[in-house]
DRENFI-987179 format. One record per residue (C-alpha): residue number from 1; x, y negated, z; residue in three letters. Coordinates in steps of 0.001 Angstrom, whole numbers, plus 524288, in hexadecimal, padded with zeros to 5 digits. Each point is the difference from the previous one (the first is absolute). Layout:
N
PT num     x     y     z residu
PT NUM     X     Y     Z    ALA
...
//
This chain:
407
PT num     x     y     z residu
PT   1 5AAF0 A9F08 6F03D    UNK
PT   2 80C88 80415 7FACE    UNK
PT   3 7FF20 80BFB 7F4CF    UNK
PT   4 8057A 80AFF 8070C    UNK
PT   5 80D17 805DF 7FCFD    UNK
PT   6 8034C 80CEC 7FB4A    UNK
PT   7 8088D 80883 80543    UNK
PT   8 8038B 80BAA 7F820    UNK
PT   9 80436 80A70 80892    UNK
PT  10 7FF8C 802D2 80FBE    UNK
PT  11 80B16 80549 80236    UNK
PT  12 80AB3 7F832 80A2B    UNK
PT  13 802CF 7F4B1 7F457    UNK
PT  14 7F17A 7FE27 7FDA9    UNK
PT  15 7FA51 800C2 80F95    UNK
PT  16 80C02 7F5D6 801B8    UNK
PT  17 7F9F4 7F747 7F47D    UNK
PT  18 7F29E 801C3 8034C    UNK
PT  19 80426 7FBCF 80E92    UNK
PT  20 80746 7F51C 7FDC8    UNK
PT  21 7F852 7F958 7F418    UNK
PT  22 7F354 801A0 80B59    UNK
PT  23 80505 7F936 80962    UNK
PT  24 7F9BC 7F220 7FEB1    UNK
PT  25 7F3BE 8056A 7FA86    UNK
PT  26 80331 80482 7F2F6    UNK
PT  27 7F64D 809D1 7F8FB    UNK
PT  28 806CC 80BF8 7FF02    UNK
PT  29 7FBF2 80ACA 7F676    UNK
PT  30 808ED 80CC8 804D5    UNK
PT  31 7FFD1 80B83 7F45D    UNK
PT  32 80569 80E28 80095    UNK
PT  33 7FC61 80AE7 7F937    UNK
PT  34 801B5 8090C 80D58    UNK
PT  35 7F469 8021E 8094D    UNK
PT  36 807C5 7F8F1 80C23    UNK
PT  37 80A35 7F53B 7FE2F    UNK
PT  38 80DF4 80210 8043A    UNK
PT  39 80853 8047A 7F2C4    UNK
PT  40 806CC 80BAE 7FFAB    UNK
PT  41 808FC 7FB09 80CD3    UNK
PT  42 7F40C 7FF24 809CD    UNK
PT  43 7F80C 80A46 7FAA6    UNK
PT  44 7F939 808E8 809AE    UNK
PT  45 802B0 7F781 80C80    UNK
PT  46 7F81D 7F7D6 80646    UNK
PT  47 7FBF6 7F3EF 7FC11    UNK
PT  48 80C34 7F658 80049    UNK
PT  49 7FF85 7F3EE 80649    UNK
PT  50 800EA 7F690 7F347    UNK
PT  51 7F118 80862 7FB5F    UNK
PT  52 7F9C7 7FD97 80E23    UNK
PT  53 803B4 7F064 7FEA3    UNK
PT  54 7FA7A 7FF6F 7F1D1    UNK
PT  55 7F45B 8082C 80421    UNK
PT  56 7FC32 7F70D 8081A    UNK
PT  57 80216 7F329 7F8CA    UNK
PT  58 7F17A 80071 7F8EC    UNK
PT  59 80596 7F860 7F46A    UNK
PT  60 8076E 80C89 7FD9E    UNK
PT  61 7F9CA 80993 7F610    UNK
PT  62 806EB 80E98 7FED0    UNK
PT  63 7FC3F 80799 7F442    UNK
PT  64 80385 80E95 8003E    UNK
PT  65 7FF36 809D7 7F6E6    UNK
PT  66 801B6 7F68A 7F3E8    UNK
PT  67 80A2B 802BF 7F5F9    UNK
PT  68 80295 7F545 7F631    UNK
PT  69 7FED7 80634 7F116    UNK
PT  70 80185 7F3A8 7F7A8    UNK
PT  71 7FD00 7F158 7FC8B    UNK
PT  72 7F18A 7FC35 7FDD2    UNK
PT  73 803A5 7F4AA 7F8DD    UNK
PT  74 80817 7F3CD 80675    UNK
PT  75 7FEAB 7FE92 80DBF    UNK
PT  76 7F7E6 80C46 801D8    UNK
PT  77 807A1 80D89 80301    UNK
PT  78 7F7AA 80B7D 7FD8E    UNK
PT  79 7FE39 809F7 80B7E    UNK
PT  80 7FCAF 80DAC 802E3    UNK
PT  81 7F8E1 802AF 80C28    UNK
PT  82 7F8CF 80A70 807C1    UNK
PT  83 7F28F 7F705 7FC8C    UNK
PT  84 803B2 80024 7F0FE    UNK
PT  85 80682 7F577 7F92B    UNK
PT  86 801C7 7F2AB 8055B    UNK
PT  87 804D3 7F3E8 7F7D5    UNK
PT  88 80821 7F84D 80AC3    UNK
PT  89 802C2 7F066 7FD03    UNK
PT  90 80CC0 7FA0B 80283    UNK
PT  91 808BF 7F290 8015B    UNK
PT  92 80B24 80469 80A0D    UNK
PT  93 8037C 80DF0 80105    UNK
PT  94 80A15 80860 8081D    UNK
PT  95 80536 80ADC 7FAA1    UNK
PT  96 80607 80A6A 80956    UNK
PT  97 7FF3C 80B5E 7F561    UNK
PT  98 80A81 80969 80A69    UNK
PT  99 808B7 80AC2 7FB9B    UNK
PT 100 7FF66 80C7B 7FA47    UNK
PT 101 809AB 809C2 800CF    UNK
PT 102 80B20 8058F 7F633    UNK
PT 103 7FE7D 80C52 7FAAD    UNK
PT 104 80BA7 809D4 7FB1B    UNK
PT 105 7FBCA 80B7C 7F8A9    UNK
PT 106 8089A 80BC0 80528    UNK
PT 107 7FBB3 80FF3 7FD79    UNK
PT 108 7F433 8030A 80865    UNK
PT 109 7FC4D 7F084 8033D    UNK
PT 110 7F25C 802DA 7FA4B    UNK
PT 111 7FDF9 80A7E 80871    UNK
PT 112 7F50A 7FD1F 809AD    UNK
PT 113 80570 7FD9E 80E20    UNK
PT 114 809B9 7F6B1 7F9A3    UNK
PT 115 7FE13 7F1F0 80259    UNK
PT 116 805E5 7F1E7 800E2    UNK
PT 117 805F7 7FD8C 80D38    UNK
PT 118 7F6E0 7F497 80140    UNK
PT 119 7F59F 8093C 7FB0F    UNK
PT 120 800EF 809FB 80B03    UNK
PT 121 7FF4B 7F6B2 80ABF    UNK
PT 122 7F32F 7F7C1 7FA0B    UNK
PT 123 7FAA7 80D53 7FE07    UNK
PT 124 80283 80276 80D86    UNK
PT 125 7FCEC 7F387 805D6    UNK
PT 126 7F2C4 80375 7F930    UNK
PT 127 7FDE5 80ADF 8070E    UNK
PT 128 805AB 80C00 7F7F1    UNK
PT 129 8060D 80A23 80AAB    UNK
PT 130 80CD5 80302 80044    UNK
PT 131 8028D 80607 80CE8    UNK
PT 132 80668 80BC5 7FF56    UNK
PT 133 80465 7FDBF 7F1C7    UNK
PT 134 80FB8 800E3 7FC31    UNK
PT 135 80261 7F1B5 7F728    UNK
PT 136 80C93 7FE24 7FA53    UNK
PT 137 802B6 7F188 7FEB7    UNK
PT 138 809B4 7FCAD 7F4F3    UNK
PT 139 803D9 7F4E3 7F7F3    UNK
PT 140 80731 7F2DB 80328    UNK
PT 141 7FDA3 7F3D5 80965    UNK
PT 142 7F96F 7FCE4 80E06    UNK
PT 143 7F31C 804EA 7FC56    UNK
PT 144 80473 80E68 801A6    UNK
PT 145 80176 7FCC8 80D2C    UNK
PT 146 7F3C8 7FA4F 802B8    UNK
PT 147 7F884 80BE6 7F7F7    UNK
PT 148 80632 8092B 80871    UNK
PT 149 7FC84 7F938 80C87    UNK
PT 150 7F3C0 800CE 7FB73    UNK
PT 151 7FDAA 80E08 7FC4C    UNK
PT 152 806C9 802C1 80F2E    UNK
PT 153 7F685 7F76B 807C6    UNK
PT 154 7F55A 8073B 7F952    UNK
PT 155 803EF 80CF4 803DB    UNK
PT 156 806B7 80412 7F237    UNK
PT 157 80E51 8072C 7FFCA    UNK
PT 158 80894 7F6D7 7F89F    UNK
PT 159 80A03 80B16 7F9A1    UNK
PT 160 808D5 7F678 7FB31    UNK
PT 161 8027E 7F196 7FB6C    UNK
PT 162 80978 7FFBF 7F411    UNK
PT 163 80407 7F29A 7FD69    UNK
PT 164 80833 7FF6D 7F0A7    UNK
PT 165 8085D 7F5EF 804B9    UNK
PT 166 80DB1 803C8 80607    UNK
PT 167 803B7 7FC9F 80F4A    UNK
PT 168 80AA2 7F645 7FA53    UNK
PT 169 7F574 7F957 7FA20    UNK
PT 170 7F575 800FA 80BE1    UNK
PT 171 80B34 7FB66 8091D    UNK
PT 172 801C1 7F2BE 7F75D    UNK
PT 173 7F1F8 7FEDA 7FEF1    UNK
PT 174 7FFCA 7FFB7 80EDF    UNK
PT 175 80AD4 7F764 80247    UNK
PT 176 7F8B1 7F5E4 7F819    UNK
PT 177 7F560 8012A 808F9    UNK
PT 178 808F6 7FDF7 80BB2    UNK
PT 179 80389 7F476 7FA52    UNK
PT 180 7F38D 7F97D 7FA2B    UNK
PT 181 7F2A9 80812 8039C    UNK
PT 182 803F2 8051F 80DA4    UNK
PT 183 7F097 80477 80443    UNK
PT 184 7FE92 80662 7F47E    UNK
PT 185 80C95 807A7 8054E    UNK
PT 186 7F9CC 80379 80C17    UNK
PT 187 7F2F5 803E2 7F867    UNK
PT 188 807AE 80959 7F912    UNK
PT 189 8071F 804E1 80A94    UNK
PT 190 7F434 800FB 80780    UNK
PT 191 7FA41 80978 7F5A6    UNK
PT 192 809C4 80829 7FFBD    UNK
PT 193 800F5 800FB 80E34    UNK
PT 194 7F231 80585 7FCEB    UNK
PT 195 804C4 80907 7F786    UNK
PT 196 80A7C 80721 805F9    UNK
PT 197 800EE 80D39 7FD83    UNK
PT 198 7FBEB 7FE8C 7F29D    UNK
PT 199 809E2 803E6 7F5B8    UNK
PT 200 803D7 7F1D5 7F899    UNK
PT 201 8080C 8049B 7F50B    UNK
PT 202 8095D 7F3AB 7F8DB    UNK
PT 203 802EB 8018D 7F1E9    UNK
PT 204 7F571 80A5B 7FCB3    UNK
PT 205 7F9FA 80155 7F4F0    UNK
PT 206 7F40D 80678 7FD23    UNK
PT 207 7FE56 8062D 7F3F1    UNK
PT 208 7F31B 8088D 7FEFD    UNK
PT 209 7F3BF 803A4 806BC    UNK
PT 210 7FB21 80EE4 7FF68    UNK
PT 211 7F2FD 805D0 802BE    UNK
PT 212 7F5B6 80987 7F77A    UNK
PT 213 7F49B 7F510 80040    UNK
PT 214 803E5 7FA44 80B6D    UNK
PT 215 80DB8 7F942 804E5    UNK
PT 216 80757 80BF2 807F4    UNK
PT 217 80D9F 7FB53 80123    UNK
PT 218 809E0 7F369 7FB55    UNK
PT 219 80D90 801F4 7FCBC    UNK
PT 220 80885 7F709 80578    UNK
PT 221 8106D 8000B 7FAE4    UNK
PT 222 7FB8D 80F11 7FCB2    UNK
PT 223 7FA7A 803C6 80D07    UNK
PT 224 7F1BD 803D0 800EF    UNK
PT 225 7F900 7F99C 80913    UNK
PT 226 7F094 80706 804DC    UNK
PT 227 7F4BD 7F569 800E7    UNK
PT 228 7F26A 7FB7A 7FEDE    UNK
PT 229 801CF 7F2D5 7FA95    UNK
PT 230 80A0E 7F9A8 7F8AD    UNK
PT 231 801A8 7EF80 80217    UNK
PT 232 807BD 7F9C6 7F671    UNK
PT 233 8063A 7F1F2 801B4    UNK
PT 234 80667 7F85B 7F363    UNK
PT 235 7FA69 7F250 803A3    UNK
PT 236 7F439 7F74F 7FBCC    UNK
PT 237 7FE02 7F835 7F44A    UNK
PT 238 7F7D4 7F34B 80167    UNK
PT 239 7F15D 802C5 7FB43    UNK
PT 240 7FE41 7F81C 7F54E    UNK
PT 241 7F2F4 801E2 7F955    UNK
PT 242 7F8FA 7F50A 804EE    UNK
PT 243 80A92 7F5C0 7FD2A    UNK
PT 244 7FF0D 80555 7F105    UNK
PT 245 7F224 7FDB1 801A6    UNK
PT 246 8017B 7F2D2 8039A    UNK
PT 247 80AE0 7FDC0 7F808    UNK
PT 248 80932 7FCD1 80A52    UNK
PT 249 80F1E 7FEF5 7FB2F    UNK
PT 250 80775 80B85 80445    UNK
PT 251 80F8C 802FD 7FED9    UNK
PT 252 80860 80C61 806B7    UNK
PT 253 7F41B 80825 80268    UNK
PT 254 7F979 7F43D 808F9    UNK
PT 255 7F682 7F434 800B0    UNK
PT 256 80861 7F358 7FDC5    UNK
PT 257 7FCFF 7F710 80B6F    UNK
PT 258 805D3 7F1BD 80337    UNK
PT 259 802E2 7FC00 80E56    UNK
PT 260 7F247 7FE72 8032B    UNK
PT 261 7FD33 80DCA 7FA35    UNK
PT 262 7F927 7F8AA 7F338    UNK
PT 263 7FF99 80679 7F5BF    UNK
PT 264 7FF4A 7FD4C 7F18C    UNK
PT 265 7F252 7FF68 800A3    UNK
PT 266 7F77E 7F477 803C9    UNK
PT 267 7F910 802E9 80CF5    UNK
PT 268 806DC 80DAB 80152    UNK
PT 269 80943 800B6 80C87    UNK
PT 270 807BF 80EB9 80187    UNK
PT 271 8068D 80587 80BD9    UNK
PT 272 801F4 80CF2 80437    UNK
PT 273 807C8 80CAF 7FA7C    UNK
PT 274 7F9F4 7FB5E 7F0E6    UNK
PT 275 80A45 7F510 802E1    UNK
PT 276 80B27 80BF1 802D1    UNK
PT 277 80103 809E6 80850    UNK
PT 278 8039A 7F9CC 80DB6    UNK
PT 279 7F8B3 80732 80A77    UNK
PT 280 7F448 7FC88 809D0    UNK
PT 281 807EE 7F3A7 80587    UNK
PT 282 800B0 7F879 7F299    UNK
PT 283 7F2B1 803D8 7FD34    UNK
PT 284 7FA83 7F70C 80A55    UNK
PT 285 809D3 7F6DF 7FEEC    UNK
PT 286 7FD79 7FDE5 7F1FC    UNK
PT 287 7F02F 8018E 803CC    UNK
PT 288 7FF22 7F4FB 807EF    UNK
PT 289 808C8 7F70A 7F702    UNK
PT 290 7F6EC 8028A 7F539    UNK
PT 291 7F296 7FE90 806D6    UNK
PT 292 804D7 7F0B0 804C3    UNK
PT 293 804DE 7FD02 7F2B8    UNK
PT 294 7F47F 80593 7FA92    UNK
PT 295 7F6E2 7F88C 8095B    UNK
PT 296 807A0 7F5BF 80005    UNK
PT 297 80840 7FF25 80B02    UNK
PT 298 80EF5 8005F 801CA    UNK
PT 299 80623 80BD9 80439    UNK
PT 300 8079C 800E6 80D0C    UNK
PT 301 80DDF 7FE76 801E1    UNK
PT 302 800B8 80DCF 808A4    UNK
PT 303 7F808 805F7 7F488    UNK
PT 304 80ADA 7FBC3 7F6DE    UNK
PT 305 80AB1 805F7 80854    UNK
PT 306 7F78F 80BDA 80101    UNK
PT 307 7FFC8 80136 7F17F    UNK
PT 308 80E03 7FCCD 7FDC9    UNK
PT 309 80413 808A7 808BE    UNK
PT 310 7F74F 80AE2 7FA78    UNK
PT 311 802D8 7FF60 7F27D    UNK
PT 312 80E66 801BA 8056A    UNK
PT 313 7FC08 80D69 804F5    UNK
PT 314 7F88C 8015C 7F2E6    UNK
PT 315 80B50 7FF2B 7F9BC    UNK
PT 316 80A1A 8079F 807B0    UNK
PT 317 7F4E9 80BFF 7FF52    UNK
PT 318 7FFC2 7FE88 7F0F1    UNK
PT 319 80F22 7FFC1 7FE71    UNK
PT 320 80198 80A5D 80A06    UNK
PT 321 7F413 8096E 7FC28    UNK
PT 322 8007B 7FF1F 7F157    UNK
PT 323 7FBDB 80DC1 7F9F0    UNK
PT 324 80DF6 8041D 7FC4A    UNK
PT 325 80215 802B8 7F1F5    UNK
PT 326 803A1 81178 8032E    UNK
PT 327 7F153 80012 8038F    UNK
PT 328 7FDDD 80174 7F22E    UNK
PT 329 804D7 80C59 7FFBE    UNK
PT 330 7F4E5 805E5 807CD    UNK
PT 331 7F990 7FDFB 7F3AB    UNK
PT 332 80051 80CCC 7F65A    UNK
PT 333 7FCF2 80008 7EFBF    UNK
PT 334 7F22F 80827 8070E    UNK
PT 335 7FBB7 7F712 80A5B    UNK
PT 336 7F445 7F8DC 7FE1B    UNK
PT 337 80277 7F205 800DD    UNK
PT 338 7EFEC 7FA3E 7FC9E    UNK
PT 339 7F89C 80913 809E4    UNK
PT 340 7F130 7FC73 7F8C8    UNK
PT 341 8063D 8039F 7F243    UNK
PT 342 808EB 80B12 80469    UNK
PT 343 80A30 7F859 7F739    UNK
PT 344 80CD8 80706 8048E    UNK
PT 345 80E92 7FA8A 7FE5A    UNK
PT 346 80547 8061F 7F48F    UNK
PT 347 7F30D 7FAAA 7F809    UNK
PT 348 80328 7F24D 80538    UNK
PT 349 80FC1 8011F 7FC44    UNK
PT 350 80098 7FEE1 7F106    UNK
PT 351 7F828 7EFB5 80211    UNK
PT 352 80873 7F4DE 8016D    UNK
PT 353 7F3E9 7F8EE 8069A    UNK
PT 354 7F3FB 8004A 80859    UNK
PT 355 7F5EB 7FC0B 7F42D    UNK
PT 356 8057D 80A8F 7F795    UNK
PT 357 800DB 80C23 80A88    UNK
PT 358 7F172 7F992 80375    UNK
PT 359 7FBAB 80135 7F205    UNK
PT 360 806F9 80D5F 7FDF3    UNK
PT 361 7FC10 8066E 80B14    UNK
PT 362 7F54F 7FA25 807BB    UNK
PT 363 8091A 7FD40 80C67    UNK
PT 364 7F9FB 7F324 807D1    UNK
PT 365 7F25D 80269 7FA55    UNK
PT 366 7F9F4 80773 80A39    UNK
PT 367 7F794 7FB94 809F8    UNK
PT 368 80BD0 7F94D 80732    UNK
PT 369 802AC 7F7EF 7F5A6    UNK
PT 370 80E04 802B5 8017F    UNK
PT 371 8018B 7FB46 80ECD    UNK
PT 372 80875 80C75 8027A    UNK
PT 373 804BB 80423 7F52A    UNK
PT 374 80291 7F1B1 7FB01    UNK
PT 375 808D2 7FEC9 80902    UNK
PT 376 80681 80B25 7FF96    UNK
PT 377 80363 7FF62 7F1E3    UNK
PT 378 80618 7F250 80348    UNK
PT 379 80906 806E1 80A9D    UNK
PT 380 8050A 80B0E 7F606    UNK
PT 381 7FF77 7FACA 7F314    UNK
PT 382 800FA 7F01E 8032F    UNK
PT 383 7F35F 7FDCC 7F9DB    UNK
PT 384 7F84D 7F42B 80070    UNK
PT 385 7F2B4 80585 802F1    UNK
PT 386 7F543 7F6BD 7FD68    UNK
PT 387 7F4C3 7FE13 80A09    UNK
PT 388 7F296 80432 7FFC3    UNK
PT 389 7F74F 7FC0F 7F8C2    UNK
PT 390 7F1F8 7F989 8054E    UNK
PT 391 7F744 80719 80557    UNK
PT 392 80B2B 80538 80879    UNK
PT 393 7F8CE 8093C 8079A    UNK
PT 394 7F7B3 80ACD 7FBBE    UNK
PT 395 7F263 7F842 8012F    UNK
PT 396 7F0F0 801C6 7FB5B    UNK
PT 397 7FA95 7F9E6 7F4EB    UNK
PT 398 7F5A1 7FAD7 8060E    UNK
PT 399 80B45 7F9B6 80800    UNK
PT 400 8058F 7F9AC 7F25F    UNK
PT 401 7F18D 7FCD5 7FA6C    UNK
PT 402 7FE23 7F536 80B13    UNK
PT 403 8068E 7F7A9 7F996    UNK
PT 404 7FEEC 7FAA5 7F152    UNK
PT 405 80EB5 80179 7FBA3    UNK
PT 406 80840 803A1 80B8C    UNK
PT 407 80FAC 7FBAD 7FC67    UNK
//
């Protein structure tokens, strides 16, 4: 029997892998550190049709609730799990690592009822109520949209969506999908259909959050706006922990791929938003590439168009969305920038460089390992902030002691 392949992630890219690498009979091993499979895009709903197929294949194994800390030497990745620690063998491996989203400090964004826009709706898709709750939705590209269709169908009163880029610019943006990505057209008009009667303010810029312990208001080009819950969109960055861990090449903030989503790694294939932020249709274009080159087997021809043509979209929402450089003015000398340091703006000024402002004032050494503020510092200052460092997740050390030396 064939050694089973590991997938690395179970979100769209990694159900698509797992799916199309099992279809002759291929072992499967399916790995996510969430209780349920379905990323961050299916969360909450029921069970999509790619996890009832693999379900049901029995060479399919699904692993939940197993986050991947390290190396346990070569060939052997060292995991977390709710049983304890589990040393996990490997020869082919699928990494579909997913997205995490772009923080911007701003006055008040540590405030509690102050989240990402992706944030908000997995916390709601998780179950957190928000009927009856005012959200203000603000930041740039489609996802704003979808948040706020969200928070409606679940009862909440959206107060307004404030989207930074100008109508000028929205109107090109939509011309280009009249011309090249026509559904995802209608999919946007359909959500706004949804939303009509909800305040969409073009060219607004929010600059602070208010609240004494809790988030009370946002003001939005000086107007104060009353809510429960702020959701802020600036985009997603490609998670890239687990490539660092298995030393995958990386380049502009991504895993580097070739055609049959290869990368520099022997027996490591990629797809998914660690790849570059595309959206839900690349992820399972790219999935299914991957999991037939990684068990062997040539990809389609319509799964090649599919890609192409999403990594067109990919790129028209990256030129189009781009956090625009006046969103570092939100920023003041007393905002805090790390949120597990309390490392504010003005101590993070006087360094030419991450590693310095990191030795000088603790920024990026929190429990986040700089994920967030990382980021951040790379968006206002142009820093190159180095990764995290193994274990990348705050883990036991009875976790660490399974394993002689782990990388």
């Amino acid at each position: 029997m064939k050694p089973a392949l590991l997938v690395l992630g179970a979100g769209p890219a990694g159900l698509a892998a797992a799916e199309a690498a099992s279809r002759d009979g291929q072992p499967v091993l399916l790995i996510d550190e969430n209780h349920a499979p379905g990323g961050q895009v299916w969360r909450g709903a029921a069970a999509h049709a790619t996890e009832k197929a693999l379900r049901e294949r029995p060479h399919v194994r699904l692993l939940m609730g197993a986050r991947l800390v390290g190396t346990a030497g070569p060939g052997a990745l060292l995991l977390d799990t709710k049983d304890g620690a589990r040393v996990q063998p490997w020869e082919r491996l699928v990494l579909c690592s997913g997205a995490r989203e772009l923080l911007l400090p701003f006055p008040g964004w540590t405030l509690p009822g102050v989240t990402g826009a992706g944030g908000l709706q997995a916390l709601i898709k998780g179950g957190v109520p928000i009927a009856g709750k005012r959200v203000v939705v603000a930041g740039t590209g489609p996802l704003l949209l979808a948040v706020a269709d969200t928070v409606k169908k679940q009862g909440g009163q959206v107060v307004a969506i404030a989207e930074h880029r100008g109508r000028a610019e929205l109107a090109r943006f939509a011309g280009q999908l009249a011309l090249r990505h026509r559904a995802k057209l209608w999919q946007a008009a359909h959500l706004l259909a949804g939303l009509r009667g909800v305040p969409y303010l073009a060219g607004a810029t929010l600059s602070e959050a208010r609240g004494d312990g809790r988030l009370a208001s946002v003001v939005i080009d000086e107007r104060e706006l009353a809510c429960d819950f702020l959701a802020c969109g600036f985009g997603l960055l490609p998670s890239l922990e687990s490539a660092h861990l298995l030393a995958c090449a990386t380049g502009d903030g991504k895993v580097l791929v070739d055609a049959q989503q290869k990368t520099s790694v022997a027996g490591v294939w990629a797809a998914g938003e660690s790849t570059g932020i595309g959206g839900v249709d690349k992820a399972l274009a790219e999935g299914r590439i991957a999991g037939l080159a990684a068990s062997g087997k040539a990809p389609s021809r319509a799964d090649e168009r599919a890609r192409s043509k999403a990594l067109d979209f990919a790129s028209l929402l990256a030129r189009s969305f781009a956090p625009h450089a006046s969103l570092k003015a939100a920023c003041k000398p007393d905002t805090i920038v790390c949120r597990c340091e309390d490392v504010r703006a003005r101590e993070l000024a006087p360094h030419a460089e991450w590693r310095s402002a990191k030795l000088q004032t603790r920024a990026g050494m929190g429990a986040c390992q700089g994920r967030v503020c990382g980021a951040a510092c790379s968006f206002l200052y142009g820093w190159d902030a180095a990764g995290a460092r193994p274990p990348v997740f705050p883990v036991s050390a009875a976790t660490l002691a399974a394993v002689d030396s782990p990388a």
